[in-house]
C-alpha positions in Angstrom: 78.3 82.3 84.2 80.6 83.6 81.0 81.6 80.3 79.5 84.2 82.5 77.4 88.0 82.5 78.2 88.3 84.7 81.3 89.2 88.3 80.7 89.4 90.4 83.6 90.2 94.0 84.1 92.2 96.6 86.8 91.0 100.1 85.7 92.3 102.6 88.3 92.0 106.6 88.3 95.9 108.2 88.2 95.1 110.4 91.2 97.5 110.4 94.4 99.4 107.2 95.8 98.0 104.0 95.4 96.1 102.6 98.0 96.2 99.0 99.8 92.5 98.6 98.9 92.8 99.1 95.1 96.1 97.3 95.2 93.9 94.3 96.6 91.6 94.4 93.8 94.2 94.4 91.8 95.8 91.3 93.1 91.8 89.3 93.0 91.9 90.3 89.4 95.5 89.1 88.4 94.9 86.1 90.6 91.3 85.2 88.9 93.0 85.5 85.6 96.0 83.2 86.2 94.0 80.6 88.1 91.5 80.4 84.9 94.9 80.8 82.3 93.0 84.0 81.2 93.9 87.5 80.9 94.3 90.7 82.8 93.7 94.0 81.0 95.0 97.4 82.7 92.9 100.0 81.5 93.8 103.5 82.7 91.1 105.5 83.7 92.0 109.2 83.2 89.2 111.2 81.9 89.1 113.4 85.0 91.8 116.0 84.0 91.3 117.9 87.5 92.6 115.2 89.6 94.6 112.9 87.3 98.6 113.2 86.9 101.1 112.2 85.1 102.8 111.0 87.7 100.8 109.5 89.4 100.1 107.2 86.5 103.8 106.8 86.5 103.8 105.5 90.1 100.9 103.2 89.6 102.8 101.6 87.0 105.8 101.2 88.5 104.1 99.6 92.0 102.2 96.7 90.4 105.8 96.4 88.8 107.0 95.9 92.3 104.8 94.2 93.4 104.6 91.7 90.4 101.3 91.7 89.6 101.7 91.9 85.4 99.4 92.2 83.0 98.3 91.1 79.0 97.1 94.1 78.0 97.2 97.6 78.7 99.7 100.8 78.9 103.5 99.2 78.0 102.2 96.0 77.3 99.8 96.7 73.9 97.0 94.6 72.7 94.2 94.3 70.3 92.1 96.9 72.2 94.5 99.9 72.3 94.3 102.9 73.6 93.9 101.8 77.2 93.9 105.2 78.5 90.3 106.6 78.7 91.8 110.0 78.1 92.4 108.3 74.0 89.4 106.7 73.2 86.8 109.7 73.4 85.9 109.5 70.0 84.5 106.3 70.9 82.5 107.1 73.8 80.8 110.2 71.7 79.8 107.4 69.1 78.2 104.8 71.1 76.2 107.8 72.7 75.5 108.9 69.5 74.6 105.3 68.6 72.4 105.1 72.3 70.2 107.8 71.0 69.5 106.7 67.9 68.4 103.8 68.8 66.4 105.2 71.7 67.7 103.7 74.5 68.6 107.3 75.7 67.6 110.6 75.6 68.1 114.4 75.9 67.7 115.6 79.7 67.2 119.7 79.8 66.4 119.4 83.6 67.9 122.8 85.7 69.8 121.7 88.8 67.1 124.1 90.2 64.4 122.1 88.9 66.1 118.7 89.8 67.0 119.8 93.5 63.1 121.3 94.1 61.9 118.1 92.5 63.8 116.1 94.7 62.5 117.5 98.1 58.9 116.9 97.0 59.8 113.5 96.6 61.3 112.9 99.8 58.5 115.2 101.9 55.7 112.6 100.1 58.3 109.6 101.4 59.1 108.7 97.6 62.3 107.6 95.7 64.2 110.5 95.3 66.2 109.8 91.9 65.5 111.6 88.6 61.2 111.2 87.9 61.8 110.9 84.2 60.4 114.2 82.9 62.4 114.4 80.1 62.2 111.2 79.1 59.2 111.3 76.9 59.6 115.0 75.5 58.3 116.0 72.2 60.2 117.3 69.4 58.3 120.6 69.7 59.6 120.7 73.5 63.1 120.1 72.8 63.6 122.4 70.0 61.7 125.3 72.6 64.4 124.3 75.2 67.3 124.5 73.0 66.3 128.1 71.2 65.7 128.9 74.5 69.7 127.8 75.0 68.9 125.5 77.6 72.1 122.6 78.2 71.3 119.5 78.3 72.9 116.1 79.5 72.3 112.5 77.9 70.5 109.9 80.0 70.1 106.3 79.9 67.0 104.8 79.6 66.8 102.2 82.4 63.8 99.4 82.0 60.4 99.6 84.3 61.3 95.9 86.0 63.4 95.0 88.1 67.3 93.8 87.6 68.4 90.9 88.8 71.3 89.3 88.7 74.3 86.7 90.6 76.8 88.0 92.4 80.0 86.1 91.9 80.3 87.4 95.9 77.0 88.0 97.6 74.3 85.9 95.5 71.1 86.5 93.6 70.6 90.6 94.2 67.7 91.7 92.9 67.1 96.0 92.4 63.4 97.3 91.6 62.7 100.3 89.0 61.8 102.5 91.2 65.6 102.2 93.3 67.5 102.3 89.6 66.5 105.7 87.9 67.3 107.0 84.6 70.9 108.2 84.7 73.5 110.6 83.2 75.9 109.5 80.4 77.0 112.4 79.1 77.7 115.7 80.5 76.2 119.1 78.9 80.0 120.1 77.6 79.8 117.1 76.3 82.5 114.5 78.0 81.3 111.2 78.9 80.8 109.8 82.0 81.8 107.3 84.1 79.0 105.5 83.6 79.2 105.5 80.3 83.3 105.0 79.7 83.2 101.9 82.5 80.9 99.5 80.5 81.6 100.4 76.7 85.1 100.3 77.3 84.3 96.4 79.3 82.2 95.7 75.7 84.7 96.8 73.4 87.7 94.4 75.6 85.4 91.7 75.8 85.9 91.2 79.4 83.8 88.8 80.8 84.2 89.1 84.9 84.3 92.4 86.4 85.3 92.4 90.1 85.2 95.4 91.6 85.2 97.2 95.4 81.7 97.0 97.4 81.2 100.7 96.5 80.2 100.0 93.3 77.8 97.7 93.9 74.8 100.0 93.6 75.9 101.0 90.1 75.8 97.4 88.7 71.9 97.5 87.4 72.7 100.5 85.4 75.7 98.8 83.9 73.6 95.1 83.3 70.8 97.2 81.7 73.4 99.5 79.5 74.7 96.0 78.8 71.7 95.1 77.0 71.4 98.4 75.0 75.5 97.7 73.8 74.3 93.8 73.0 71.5 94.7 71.1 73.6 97.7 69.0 75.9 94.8 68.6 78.7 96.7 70.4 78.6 94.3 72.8 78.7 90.3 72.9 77.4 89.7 76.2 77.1 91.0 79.8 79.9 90.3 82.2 79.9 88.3 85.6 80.0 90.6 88.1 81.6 89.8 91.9 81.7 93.0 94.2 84.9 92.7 96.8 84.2 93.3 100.7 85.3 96.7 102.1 89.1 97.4 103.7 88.0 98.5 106.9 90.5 101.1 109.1 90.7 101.8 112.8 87.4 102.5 114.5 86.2 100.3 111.4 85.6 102.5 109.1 86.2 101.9 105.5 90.0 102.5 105.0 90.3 105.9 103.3 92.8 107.4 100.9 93.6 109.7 103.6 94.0 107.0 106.6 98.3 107.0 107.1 97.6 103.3 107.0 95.9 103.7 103.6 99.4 104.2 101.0 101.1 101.8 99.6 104.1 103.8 99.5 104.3 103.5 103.1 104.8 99.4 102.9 107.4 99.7 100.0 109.4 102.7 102.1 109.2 100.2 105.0 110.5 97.3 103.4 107.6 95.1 103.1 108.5 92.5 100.8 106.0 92.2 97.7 105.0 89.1 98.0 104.5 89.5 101.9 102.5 92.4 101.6 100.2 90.9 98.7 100.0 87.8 101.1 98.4 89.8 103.3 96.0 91.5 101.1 94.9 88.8 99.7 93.6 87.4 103.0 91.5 90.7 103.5 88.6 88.9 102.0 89.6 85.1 101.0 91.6 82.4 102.7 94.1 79.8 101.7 92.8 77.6 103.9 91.9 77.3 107.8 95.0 76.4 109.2 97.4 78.6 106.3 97.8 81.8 106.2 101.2 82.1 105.2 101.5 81.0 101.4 103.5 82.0 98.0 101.8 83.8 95.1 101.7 80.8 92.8 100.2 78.7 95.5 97.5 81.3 96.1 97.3 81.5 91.8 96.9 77.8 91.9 93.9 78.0 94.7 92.0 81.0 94.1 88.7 81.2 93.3 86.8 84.4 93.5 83.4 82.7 94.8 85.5 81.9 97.7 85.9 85.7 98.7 83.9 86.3 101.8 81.5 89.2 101.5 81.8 90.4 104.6 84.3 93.4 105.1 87.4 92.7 106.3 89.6 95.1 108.9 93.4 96.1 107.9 95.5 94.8 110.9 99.0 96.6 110.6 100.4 93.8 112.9 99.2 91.0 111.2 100.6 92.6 107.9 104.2 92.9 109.3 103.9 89.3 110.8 103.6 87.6 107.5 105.8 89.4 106.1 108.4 88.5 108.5 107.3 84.6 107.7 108.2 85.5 103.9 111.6 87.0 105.0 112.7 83.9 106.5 111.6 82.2 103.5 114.0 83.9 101.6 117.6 82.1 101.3 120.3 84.5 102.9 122.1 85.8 99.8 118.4 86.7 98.7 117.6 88.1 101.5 121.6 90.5 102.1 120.7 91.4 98.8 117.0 92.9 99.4 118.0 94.5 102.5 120.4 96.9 100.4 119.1 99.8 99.9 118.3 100.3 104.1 122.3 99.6 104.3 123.3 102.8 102.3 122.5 106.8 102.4 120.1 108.1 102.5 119.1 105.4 105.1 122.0 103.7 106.7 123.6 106.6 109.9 127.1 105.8 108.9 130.1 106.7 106.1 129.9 104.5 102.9 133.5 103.7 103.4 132.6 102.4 106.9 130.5 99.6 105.5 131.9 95.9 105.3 130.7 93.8 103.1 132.1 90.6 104.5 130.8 91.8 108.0 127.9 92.5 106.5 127.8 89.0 104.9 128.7 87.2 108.4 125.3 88.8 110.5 122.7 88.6 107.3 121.8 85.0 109.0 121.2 86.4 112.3 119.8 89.4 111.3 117.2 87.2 108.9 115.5 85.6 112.1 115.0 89.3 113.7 113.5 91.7 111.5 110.6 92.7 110.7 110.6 94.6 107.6 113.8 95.6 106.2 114.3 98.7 106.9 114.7 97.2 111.0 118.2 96.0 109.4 119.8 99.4 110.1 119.1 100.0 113.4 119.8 96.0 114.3 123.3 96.4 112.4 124.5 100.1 112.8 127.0 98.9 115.5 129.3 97.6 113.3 129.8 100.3 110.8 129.1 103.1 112.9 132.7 103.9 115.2 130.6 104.0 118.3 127.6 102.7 119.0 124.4 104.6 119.2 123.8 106.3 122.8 120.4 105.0 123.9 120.0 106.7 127.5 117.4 104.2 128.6 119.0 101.4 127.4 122.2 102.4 129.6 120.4 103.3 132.8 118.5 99.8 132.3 121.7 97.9 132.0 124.4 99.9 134.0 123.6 99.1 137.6 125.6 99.3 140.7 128.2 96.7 140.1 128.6 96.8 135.7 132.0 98.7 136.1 133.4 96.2 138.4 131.5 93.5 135.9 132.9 94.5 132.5 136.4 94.8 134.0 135.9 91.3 134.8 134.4 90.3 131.0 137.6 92.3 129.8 139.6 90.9 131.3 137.9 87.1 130.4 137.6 88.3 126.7 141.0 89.7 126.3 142.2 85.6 127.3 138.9 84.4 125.1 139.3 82.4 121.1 138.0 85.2 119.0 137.4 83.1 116.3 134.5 81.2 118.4 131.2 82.8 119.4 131.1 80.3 122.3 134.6 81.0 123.5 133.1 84.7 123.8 130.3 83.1 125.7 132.3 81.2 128.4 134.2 84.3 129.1 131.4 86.6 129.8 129.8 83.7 131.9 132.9 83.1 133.6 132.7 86.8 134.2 129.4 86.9 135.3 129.7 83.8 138.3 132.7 85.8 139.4 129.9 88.4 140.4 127.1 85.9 141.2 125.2 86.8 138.1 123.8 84.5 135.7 124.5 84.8 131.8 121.8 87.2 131.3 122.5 89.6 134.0 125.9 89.6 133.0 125.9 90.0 129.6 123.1 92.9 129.3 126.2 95.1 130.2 128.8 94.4 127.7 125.4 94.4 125.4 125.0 97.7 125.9 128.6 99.1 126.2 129.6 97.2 122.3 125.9 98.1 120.6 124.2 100.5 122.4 121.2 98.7 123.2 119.8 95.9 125.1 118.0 94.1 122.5 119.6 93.3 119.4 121.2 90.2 117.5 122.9 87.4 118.8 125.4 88.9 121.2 128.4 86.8 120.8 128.3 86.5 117.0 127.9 90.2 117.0 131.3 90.4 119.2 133.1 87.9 116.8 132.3 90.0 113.9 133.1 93.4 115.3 136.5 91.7 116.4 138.5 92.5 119.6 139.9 95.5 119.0 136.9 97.3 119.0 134.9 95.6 121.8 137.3 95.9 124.3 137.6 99.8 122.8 133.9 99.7 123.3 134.2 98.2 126.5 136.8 100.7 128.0 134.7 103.9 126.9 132.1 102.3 128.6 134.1 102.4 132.1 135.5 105.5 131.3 131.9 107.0 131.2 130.8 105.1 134.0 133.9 106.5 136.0 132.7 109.8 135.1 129.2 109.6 136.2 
């Protein structure tokens, strides 16, 4: 174990949305670093000019923004270690190749993909390992300068040992990789740009990190990295190899790994939902570790002040859409009611909310937040569950009508007019007794009754609190509401 102070890093690729899987890396990273009051480096990696954007880097930074998740050093926030965008430090990456070579750890490779491919097939007809045999690695000087006037490219590869590799997963235990599974391996490419697997460690040697957690997928490059580690420790670019802990994979429906191209997969699609952030990272975080047996529902600082990333279970874990928007309700009724008005804004205006800007009323809007609170989901549900009162007639939901309006609701909400129009509009339960009162005149209990004049003032038979919705919308407009009903009910 690194007995340093804890430095972790998130270095994502700037290419298309971010996805729930990275963003739960993210979150074991930040969390790690504030449980152990160490730091959390955001390195950008963006070396792949192809398939990173601009904007995408934009929209990465601005969703860990969101979502609270901030960090020491990196992009905006500076540091000792700057550049930290890969697409800046290239010079650096050429000299510790530069420096690799020299000091023999690797080597020219003037392999053909020809030659590679047919060598390859041998190997797996005789049942052998079919990585890269190594012919290059011992090449005389005569050979290479024959392949080079011969103007043959050539990549750089690393030099891996002839033992085995093993090492302690923060995650999954001792994990031990033989020679013959761990071939020698690219660095650099025959244009010259560095590789991954180059870029990824030195840039984790020059920031000092000392715990790398990373996705599952990675796993299988970790030898490379612990024996590239040695080569950088020995050059004295390095001070020491990381801990390494390898996170279980998201899994989507069918359970398969969760995809960048699974709908289920964006981020985007929780923020444009109304997912709280720290509901949504609440969930993440328990796809993989647990708060405790009988907890699920917890803040950020109380999962800060518990987590411990030998806790994470290495088993996959599946991404349940239901469970997701469960928790997050839990955290919306955490949230006081002027907190929560406030975050449910931007579903109460265009381009979101059906009706006129100058129809919306704040003080109405003030009076249902409480009841609203205890029914949503997310926040965009708020529109549909208040577009009654802003809207000047409620939606027409067809099924919702022929479920209410049965034989008998004319002669019903004449009755409940009639009760309201006598009723104390400035008490819910005075709007109560009147449409029970209407409702025994007819021999129907409160449900029956009301499911009418439910439909006839909102639209629909589920909703909020029906008679603090009718004190709110007032009595001029549910008895309007009310008498279009009939007249449509005399029509039909």
């Amino acid at each position: 174990m690194v007995n340093r102070p804890v430095r972790v890093r998130f270095c994502p690729s700037p290419t298309g949305n971010p996805h729930v899987g990275l963003i739960r890396t993210a979150l074991f990273n930040w969390a790690f670093a504030r449980h152990n009051g160490g730091s959390l480096v955001l390195r950008i990696e963006d070396t792949d000019a192809a398939r990173d954007s601009e904007e995408s880097y934009h929209q990465l930074l601005d969703s860990l923004r969101w979502l609270g998740l901030d960090w020491d050093e990196g992009p905006e926030a500076g540091g000792p270690h700057a550049p930290y965008r890969q697409s800046e430090r290239m010079d650096l990456y050429r000299d510790v190749a530069q420096r690799l070579q020299a000091g023999g750890y690797a080597y020219e490779c003037f392999c053909t993909a020809v030659e590679l491919e047919a060598r390859r097939d041998a190997a797996r007809l005789a049942g052998k390992p079919s990585g890269y045999d190594g012919t290059c690695r011992n090449l005389s000087a005569e050979r290479i300068a024959r392949y080079k006037a011969e103007g043959r490219d050539s990549i750089v590869r690393f030099k891996m040992p002839d033992e085995p590799i093993t090492f302690t997963d923060l995650v999954r235990g001792e994990l031990t990789f033989t020679a013959d599974n761990v071939p020698d391996y690219g660095i650099v490419r025959a244009n010259g740009a560095p590789l991954y697997t180059l870029v990824n460690p030195v840039d984790d040697a020059l920031m000092e990190i000392t715990h790398v957690l990373r996705g599952e997928d990675l796993l299988s490059s970790t030898p490379r990295q612990i024996a590239l580690y040695q080569a950088l420790t020995e050059l004295g670019i390095a001070k020491s190899t990381p801990a390494f802990g390898h996170l279980p994979y998201v899994m989507g429906e069918g359970n398969k790994k969760l995809s960048k191209r699974d709908p289920q997969a964006s981020l985007n699609v929780y923020r444009e939902r109304g997912f709280l952030p720290e509901g949504l990272l609440n969930y993440l975080s328990l796809l993989g570790w647990s708060f405790s047996a009988d907890q699920d529902v917890f803040s950020m600082s109380e999962m800060v002040e518990r987590f411990d990333i030998v806790d994470v279970n290495a088993n996959p874990a599946r991404f349940d859409v239901k469970k997701a928007e469960a928790i997050n309700a839990d955290h919306i009724r955490r949230l006081d009611v002027k907190a929560f008005a406030e975050a449910c804004t931007p579903w109460l205006r265009a381009p979101h909310a059906p009706w006129s800007p100058e129809n919306f009323d704040q003080t109405a809007w003030e009076a249902i937040a409480p009841y609203a609170q205890t029914r949503v989901t997310v926040l965009s549900d708020i529109t549909a569950n208040v577009d009654f009162l802003f809207l000047d007639a409620p939606v027409e939901d067809e099924a919702s009508w022929t479920k209410a309006m049965k034989q008998g609701s004319d002669a019903l909400l004449r009755t409940a007019r009639e009760k309201l129009v006598e009723a104390d509009w400035s008490s819910a339960e005075s709007l109560k007794n009147a449409v029970l009162a209407a409702g025994e005149a007819h021999g129907l209990k409160l449900g029956k009754a009301q499911a009418p004049v439910r439909v006839a003032v909102t639209g629909r038979t589920v909703g909020l609190p029906l008679f603090e919705s009718l004190e709110i919308l007032g009595r001029e407009r549910t008895l309007s509401r009310i008498d279009a009903a009939l007249t449509k009910l005399a029509a039909a």
